[in-house]
KOLZA-660665 format. One line per 10 residues: their letters; for each residue x, y, z of C-alpha. Coordinates in pm, whole numbers, plus 50000, padded with zeros to 5 digits. Example, Ala and Ser with C-alpha at 12.3 -4.5 7.8 and 13.67 -1.06 7.14 Angstrom:
// residues 2
AS = 51230,49550,50780; 51367,49894,50714
// end
This chain:
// residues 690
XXXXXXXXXX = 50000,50000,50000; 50270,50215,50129; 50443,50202,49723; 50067,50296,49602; 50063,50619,49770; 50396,50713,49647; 50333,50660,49299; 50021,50807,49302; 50175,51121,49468; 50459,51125,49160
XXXXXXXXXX = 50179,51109,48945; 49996,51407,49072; 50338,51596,49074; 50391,51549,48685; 50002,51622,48614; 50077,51946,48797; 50337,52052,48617; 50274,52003,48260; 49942,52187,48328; 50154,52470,48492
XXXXXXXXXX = 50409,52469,48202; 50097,52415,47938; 49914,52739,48081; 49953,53011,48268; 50161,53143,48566; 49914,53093,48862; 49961,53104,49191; 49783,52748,49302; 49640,52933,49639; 49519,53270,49459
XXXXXXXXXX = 49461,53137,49121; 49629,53481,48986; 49808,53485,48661; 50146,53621,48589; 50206,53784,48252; 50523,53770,48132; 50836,54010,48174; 50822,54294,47917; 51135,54456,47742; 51247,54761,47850
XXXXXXXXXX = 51228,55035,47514; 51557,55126,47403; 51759,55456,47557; 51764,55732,47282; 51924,56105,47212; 51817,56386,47022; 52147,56458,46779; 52231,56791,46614; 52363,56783,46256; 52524,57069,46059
XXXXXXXXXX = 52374,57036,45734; 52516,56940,45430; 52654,57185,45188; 52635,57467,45486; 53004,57530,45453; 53182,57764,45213; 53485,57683,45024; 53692,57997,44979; 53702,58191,44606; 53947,58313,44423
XXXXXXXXXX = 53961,58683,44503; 53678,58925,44662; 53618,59292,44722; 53473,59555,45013; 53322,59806,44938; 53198,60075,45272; 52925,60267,45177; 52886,60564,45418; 52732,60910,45417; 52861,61266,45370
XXXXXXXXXX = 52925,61281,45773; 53128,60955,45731; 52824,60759,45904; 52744,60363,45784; 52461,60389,45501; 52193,60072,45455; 51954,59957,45745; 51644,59752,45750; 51448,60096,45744; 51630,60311,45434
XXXXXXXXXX = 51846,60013,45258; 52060,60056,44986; 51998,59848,44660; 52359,59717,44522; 52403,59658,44127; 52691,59536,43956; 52674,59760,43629; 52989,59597,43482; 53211,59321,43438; 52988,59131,43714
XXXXXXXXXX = 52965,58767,43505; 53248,58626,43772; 53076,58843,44086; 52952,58583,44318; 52866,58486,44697; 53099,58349,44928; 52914,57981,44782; 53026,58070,44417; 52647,58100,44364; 52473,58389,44169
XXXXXXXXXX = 52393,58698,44377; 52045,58721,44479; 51813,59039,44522; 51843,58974,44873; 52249,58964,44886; 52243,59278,44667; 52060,59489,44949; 52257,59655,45195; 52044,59632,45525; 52285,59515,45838
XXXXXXXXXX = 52397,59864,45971; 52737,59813,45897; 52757,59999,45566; 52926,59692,45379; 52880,59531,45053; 53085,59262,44991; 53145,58994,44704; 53364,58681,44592; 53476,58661,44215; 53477,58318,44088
XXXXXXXXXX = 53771,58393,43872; 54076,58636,43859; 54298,58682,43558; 54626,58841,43574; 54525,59106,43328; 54298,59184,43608; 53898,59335,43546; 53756,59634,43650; 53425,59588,43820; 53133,59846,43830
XXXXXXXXXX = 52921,59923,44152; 52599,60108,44158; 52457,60188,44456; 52090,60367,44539; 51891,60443,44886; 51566,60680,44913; 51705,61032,45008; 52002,60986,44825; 52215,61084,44484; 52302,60740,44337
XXXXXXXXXX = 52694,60653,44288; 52924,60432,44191; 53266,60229,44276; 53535,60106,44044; 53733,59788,44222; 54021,59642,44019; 54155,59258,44059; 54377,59066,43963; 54609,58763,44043; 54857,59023,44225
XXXXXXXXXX = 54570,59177,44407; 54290,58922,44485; 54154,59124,44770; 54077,59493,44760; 53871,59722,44951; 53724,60109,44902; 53484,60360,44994; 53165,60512,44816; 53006,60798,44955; 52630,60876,44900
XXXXXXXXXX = 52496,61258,44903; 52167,61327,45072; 51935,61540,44837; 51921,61795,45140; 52141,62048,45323; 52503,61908,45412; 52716,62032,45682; 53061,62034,45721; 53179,62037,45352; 53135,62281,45074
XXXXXXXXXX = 52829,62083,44964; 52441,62255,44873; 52183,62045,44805; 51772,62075,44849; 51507,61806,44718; 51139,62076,44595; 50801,61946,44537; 50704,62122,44202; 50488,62405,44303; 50053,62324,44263
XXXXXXXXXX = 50117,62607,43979; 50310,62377,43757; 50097,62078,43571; 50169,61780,43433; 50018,61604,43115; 50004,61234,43078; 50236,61295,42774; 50483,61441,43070; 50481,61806,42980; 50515,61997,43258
XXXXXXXXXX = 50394,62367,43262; 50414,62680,43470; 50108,62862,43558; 50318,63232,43417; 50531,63017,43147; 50834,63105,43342; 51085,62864,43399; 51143,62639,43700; 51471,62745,43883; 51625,62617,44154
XXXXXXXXXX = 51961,62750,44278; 52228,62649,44523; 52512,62847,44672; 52836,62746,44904; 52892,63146,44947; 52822,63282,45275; 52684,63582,45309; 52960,63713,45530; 53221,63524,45311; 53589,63591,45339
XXXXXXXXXX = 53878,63521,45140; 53946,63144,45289; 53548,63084,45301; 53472,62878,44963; 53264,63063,44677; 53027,62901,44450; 52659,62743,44296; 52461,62609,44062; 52123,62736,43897; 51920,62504,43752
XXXXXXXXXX = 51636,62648,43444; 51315,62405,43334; 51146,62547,43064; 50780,62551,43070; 50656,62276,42842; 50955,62062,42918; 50873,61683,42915; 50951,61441,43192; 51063,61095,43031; 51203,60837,43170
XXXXXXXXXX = 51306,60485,42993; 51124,60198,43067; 51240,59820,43093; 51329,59791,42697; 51457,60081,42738; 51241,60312,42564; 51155,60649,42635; 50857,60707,42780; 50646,60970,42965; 50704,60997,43406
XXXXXXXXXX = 50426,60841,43577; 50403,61126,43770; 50470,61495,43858; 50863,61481,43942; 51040,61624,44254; 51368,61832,44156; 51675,61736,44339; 52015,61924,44276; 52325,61906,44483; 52649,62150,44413
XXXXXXXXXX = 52977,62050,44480; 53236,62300,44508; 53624,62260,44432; 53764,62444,44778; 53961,62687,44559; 53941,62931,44807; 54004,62723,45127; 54279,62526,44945; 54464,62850,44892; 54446,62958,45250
XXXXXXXXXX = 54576,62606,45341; 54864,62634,45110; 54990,63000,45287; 55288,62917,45421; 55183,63067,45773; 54853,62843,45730; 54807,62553,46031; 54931,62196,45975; 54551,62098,46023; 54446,62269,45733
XXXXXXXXXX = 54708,62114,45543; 54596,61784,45622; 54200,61796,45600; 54066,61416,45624; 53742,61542,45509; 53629,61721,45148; 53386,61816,44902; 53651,61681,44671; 53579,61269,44804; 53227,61312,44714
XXXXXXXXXX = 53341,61349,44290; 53181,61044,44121; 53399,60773,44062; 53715,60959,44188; 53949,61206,44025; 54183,60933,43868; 54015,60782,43580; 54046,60725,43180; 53858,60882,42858; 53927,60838,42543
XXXXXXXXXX = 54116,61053,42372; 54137,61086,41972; 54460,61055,41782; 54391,61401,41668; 54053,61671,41609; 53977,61519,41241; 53643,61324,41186; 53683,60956,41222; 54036,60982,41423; 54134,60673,41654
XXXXXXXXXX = 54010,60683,42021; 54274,60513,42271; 54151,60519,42662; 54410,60770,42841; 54484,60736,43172; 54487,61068,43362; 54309,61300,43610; 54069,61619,43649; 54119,61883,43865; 53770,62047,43907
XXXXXXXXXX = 53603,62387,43874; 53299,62225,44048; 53041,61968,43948; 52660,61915,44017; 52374,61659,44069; 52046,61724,43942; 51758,61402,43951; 51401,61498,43846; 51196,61146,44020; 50863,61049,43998
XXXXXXXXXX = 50682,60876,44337; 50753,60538,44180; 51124,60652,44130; 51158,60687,43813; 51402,60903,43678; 51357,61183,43394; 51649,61090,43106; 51542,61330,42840; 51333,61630,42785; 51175,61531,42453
XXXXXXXXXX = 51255,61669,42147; 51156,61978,41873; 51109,61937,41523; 51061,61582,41283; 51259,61315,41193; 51637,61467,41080; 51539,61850,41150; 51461,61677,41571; 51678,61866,41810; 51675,61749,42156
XXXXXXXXXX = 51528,61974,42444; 51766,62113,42715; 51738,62266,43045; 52003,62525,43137; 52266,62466,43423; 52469,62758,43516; 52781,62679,43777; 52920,62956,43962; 53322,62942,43971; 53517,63065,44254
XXXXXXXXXX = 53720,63298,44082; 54092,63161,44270; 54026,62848,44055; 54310,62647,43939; 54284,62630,43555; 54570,62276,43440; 54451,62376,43042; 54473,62765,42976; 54276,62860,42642; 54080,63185,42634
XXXXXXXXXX = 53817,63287,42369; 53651,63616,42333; 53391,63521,42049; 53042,63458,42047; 52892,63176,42320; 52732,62949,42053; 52845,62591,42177; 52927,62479,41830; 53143,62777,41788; 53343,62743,42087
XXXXXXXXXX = 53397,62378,42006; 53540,62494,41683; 53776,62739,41825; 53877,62509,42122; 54007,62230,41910; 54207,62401,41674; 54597,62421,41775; 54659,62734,41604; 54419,62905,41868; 54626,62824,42176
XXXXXXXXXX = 54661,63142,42382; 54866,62956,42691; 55030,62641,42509; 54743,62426,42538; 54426,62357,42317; 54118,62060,42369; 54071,61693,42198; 53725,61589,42323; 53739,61758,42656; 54166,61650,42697
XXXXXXXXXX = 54389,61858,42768; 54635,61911,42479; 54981,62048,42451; 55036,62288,42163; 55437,62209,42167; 55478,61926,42325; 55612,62079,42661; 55466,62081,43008; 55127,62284,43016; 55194,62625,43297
XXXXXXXXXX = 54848,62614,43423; 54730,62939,43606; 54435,63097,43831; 54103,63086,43586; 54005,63416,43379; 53722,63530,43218; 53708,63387,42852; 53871,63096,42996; 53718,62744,42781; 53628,62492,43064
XXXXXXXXXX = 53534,62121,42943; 53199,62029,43052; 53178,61648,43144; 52841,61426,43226; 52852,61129,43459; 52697,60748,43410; 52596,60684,43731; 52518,60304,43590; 52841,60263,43447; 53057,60509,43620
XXXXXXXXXX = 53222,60649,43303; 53232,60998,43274; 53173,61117,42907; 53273,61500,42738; 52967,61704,42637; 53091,61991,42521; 53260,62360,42617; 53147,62642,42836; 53337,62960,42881; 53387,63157,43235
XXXXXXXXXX = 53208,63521,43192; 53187,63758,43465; 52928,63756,43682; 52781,64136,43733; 52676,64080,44081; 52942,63899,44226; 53326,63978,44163; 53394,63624,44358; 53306,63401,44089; 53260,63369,43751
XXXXXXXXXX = 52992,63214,43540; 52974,62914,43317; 52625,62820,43166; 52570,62516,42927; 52236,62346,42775; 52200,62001,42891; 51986,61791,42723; 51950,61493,42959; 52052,61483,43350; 52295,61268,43552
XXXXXXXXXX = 52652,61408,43713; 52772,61718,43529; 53094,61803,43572; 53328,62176,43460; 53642,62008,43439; 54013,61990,43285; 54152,61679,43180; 54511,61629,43216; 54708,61299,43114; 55114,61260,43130
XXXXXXXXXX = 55135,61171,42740; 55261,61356,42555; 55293,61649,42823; 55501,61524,43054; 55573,61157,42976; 55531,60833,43179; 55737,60712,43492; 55848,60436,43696; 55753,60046,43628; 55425,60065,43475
XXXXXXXXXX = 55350,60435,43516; 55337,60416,43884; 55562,60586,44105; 55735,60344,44357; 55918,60449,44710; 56008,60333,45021; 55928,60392,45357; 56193,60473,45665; 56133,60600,46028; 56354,60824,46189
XXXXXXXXXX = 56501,60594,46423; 56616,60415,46071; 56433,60100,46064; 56224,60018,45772; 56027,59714,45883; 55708,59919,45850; 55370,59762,45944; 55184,60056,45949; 54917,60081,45658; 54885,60474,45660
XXXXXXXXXX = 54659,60673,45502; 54793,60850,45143; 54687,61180,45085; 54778,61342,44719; 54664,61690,44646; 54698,61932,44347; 54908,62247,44415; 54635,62493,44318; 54354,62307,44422; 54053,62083,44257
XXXXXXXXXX = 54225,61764,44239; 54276,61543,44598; 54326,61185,44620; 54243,61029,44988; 54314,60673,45024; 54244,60525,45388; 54510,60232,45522; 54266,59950,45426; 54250,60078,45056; 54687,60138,45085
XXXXXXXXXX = 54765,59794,45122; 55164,59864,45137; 55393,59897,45470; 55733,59971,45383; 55673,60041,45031; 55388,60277,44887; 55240,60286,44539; 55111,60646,44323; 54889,60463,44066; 54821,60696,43740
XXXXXXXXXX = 55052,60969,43907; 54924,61314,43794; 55073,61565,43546; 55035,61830,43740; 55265,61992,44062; 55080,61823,44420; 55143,61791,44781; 55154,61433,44923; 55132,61393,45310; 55134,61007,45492
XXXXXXXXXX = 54855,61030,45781; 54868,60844,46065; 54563,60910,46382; 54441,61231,46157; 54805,61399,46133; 55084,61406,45905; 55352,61198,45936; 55638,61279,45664; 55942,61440,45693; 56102,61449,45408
XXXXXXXXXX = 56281,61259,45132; 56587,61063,45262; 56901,61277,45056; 56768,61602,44949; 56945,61897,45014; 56727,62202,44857; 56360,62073,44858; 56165,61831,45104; 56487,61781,45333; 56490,61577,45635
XXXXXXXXXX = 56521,61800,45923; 56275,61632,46184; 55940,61821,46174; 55640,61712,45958; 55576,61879,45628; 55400,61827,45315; 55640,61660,45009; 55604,61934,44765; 55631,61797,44417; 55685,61974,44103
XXXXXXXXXX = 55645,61596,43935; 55538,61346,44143; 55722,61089,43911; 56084,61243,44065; 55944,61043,44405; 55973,60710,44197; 56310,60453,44369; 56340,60734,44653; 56269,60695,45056; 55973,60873,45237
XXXXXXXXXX = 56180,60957,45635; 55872,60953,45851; 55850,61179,46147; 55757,60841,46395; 56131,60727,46561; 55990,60377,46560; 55639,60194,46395; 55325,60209,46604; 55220,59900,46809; 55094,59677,46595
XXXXXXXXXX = 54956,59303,46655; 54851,59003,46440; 54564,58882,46494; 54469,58470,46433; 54093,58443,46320; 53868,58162,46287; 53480,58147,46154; 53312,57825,46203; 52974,57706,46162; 52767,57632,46474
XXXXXXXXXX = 52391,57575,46567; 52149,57790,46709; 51872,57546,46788; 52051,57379,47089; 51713,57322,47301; 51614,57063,47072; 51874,56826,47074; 52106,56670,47366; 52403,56601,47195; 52553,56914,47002
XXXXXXXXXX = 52780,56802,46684; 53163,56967,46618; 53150,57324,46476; 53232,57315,46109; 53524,57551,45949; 53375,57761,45679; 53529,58025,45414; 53352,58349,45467; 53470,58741,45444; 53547,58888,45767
XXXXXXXXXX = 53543,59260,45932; 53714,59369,46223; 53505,59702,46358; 53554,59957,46609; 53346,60011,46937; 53117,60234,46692; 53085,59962,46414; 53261,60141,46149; 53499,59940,45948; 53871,59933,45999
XXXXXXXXXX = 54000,59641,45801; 53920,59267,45667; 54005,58890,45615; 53881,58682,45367; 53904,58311,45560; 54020,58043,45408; 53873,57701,45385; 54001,57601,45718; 53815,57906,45874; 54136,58052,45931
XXXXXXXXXX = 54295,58398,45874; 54555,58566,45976; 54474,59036,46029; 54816,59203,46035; 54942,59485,46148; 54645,59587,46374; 54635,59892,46589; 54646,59807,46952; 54267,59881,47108; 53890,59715,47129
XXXXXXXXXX = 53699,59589,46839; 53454,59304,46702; 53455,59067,46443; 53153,59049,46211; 53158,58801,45948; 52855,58732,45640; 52625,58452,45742; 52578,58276,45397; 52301,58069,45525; 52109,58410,45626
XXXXXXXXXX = 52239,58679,45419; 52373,58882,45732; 52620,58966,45929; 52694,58801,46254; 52861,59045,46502; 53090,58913,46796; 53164,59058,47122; 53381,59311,47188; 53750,59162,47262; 54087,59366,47310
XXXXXXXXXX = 54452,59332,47131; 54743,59454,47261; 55138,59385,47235; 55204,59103,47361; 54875,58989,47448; 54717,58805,47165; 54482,58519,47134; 54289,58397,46836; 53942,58504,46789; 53649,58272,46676
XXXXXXXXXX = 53337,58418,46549; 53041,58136,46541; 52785,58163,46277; 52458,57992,46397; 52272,57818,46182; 51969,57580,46217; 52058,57222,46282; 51885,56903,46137; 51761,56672,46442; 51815,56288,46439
XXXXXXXXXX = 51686,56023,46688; 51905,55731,46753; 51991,55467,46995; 52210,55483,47292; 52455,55186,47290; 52752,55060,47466; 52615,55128,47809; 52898,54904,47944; 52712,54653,48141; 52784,54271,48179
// end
């Protein structure tokens, strides 16, 4: 019995257990069931990931321009931008991507006053390229930059007038409405209630003048029944949509201040003025026109390099509300009997006017006459006569130019904003003006408006020949403790003698230390001064004994030909250079959407152009990184600044805190651009466990 029990007890045992192992878990007292264990989800992290593509790769060359206001102030902000156009030579202008520019890159809008842009290619002949720039309130101008394989980063200035009152500089300008009197017909004829004219006039003089004060103006004469056209897209002209608004600005030439500043008892300061009516000329004083092989019909044009020294030049814009501008003024007359329509401009010239071309005429003012007269040699009264505006020499032999007189032919020149070439028009002649001895007049017809210029064109061939390697005028650079390991880029300052002709180039656009460059030196006698902090620097010219000597104070070079500076040394008043530092960049890609992701990825190097600004944002130099992010700024000035560098993602500039450089005391700067980050999930592995 006792073996029955057991077996039956094994039996029950087994029973139990396959129903436990064919069922549920159950708890035999509770009869509860016990699901399974389940598997714990995987751990996961948000990741940031710089996007593809983000980075830029580094061109090969690219060019600043600053774009800044009469009073030196940053122009283009989200409120009054400016609108950028690249009027020629632009088919290599590119962003720092190599991509096409887009409306949105060519719009000035940060604050900063900078346009800047890459150039996909660089030759060594090099290529001129043409900037336009426009903003409401403002005359439109231009900038030539010039590239090439030697120079694959350059930098200037443009200045924009306002079309009202300027202070500070021998500048008048005023913006009218056209007074309710004066209608306007769809075909754009606009009339005056009386049939007078619409005048506007402009004057530097000051009532109280006295001889150093500047004297000068413009008046500016509509005829009643004057059309208003503009051109449209295909460029045809057509009627304004609108009544126009007449804008003129006048810029003087400083005759009278330069001659007080060139008294020998007259202040350094006024010597060395960092500021003039004389920046503001379209385009700059240095440029090229073509001049014919000689006055016969039909003769060969070849492009002259050369300069103008200025009588004075004006602005006029007629604009409709949708800002159109007036081109032409219609015309008189049918088919080969049509004569264009002109409005008359009349500039007053300060009488102590420099005059580079001497030829007086005492005929009749008929334009066509004058032109006759002024372009035949056998008329020269002072050795010089005119080839389509230039400047000629009668002999062969330097030009002795003098103080203007009445009778005096002066070149009248209009100005391609669009372009920036400046084209001859034709002649005016100075006649006295009955109610003031201080100036004389010059009126000409104009028959369509832009820039118009009274001007004399000089050029070295054949008057005074070329000089130096390549027609520039080379020298060197010593302090007066003798060392010449200059890294000081100082301001160059070049001025005409007698007045209306400067050239001002800052340190950024003088890209030379211990040597300096004159490019297209001038024909004419000038001053030439080295600034450093706002003063002059020179001394004189290492090894002279009569003229420009060394003797320890600073003084003006004076320089009968500016081409006799060419292999010398420039002895600086400065015993040693100024502190100077260089200063390790680095831009690099980051991401600004760090709250949605845990783990943020390595910053990414990127190409981009780079600004180091003062503790008022103005620009003081630039970098152009390289593909590594990387870029070395020499030669800075001790002091405080920021770093802003173009944001290609966002078309902006990103501006760093403020950091300080000083002898000694360097460390590289990174500037982070931000830029949204693409978010991936993934799995957490290798937690280490066993």
């Amino acid at each position: 019995m006792g073996n029955k029990k057991f077996n039956l007890t094994k039996l029950a045992l087994a029973m139990g257990v396959t129903l436990g192992l064919s069922g549920c878990f159950s708890d035999n007292d509770n009869n509860i069931d016990i699901k399974p264990p389940v598997p714990e989800p995987p751990v996961t992290e948000k990741v940031g990931e710089i996007p593809e593509g983000t980075a830029a790769e580094k061109q090969a060359g690219f060019f600043t321009i600053a774009v800044k206001n009469v009073a030196g102030e940053n122009l283009g902000t989200a409120e009054v931008p400016v609108t950028v156009r690249i009027t020629k030579n632009g088919d290599n202008v590119v962003s720092t991507k190599g991509e096409a520019l887009t409306a949105e890159q060519l719009q000035i809008t940060s604050g900063l006053g900078i346009f800047a842009a890459s150039l996909s290619e660089v030759s060594a002949e090099g290529t001129d390229i043409t900037v336009n720039f426009t903003a409401d309130g403002y005359f439109n101008n231009s900038a030539v930059v010039s590239l090439s394989t030697d120079n694959t980063e350059v930098a200037t200035t443009v200045i924009l007038t306002p079309r009202g009152e300027v202070e500070g500089v021998a500048i008048a300008a005023e913006e009218i409405e056209l007074d309710e009197t004066v209608t306007f017909a769809d075909d754009g004829t606009i009339e005056t209630a009386d049939g007078n004219p619409i005048v506007l006039a402009k004057t530097v003089t000051k009532e109280d003048a006295t001889e150093k004060d500047d004297k000068g103006g413009v008046s500016v004469s509509i005829p009643s029944g004057s059309k208003m056209l503009t051109k449209n897209a295909e460029g045809e002209l057509v009627p304004l949509a609108g009544k126009p608004k007449l804008a003129v600005a006048y810029f003087n030439n400083e005759a009278s201040s330069t001659a007080a500043a060139n008294a020998d008892d007259a202040p350094a300061a006024d010597q060395t003025r960092t500021t003039s009516a004389l920046d503001f000329f379209p385009g700059g004083l240095d440029l090229a026109v073509p001049v014919p092989a000689s006055n016969e019909d039909g003769a060969e044009e070849t492009a002259q390099a050369g300069a103008f020294t200025t009588a004075g030049f004006v602005a006029i814009e007629l604009t409709d509300e949708e800002g159109n501008k007036v081109k032409e003024f219609g015309s008189t007359g049918e088919g080969e009997d049509a004569k264009k329509n002109s409005i008359e401009v009349k500039m007053q010239v300060d009488v102590n006017t420099a005059n580079s071309c001497p030829m007086n005429y005492t005929g009749e003012l008929a334009q066509e006459t004058v032109a006759a007269f002024a372009k035949d040699s056998a008329n020269a009264t002072d050795g010089a006569y005119f080839r389509n505006g230039a400047c000629i020499s009668s002999d062969g032999t330097a030009i002795p130019g003098r103080t203007i007189k009445a009778g005096d032919i002066v070149p009248v020149w209009s100005y391609d904003a669009d372009v920036a070439e400046w084209s001859f028009e034709s002649y005016g002649v100075a006649q006295v003006n009955p109610d003031d001895a201080s100036v004389f007049d010059v009126a000409v017809q104009v028959t369509h408006l832009s820039y118009w210029n009274l001007d004399f064109f000089n050029w070295r061939e054949p008057n005074r020949g070329q000089c130096g390697t390549n027609g520039q005028v080379n020298f060197d650079i010593k302090y007066a403790g003798g060392t010449v390991d200059n890294v000081t880029a100082f301001d160059l300052l070049v001025e005409s003698q007698s007045g209306g002709y400067r050239k001002y180039k800052r340190g950024y656009e003088f890209p030379f230390y211990n040597k300096a460059t004159i490019a297209n030196p001038p024909s004419f006698s000038v001053f030439m001064q080295l600034i450093n902090d706002g003063a002059n620097v020179v001394d004189g010219i290492e090894g002279e004994t009569t003229d420009n000597v060394v003797d320890g104070t600073a003084s003006r070079l004076k320089l009968d030909d500016v081409c006799a500076l060419d292999g010398k040394t420039v002895v600086l008043t400065l015993d040693t250079p100024p502190a100077r530092v260089d200063l390790p960049v680095k831009t690099q890609i980051v991401c600004s959407n760090t709250d949605e992701f845990d783990v943020a990825p390595e910053p990414v190097a990127t190409s981009t152009w780079l600004y180091v600004l003062d503790a008022n944002n103005n620009f003081v130099t630039y970098a152009y990184t390289d593909n590594s992010g990387s870029a070395t700024i020499d030669n800075l000035k001790e002091g405080t600044y920021k770093l802003s560098g173009y944001d290609a993602a966002t078309f902006t500039y990103v501006t760093g805190a403020e950091f300080t450089v000083a002898e000694g005391s360097v460390t590289e700067q990174v500037l982070d651009l931000p830029t949204t980050c693409d978010v991936t999930e993934r799995e957490v592995t290798g937690t280490g466990g066993s």
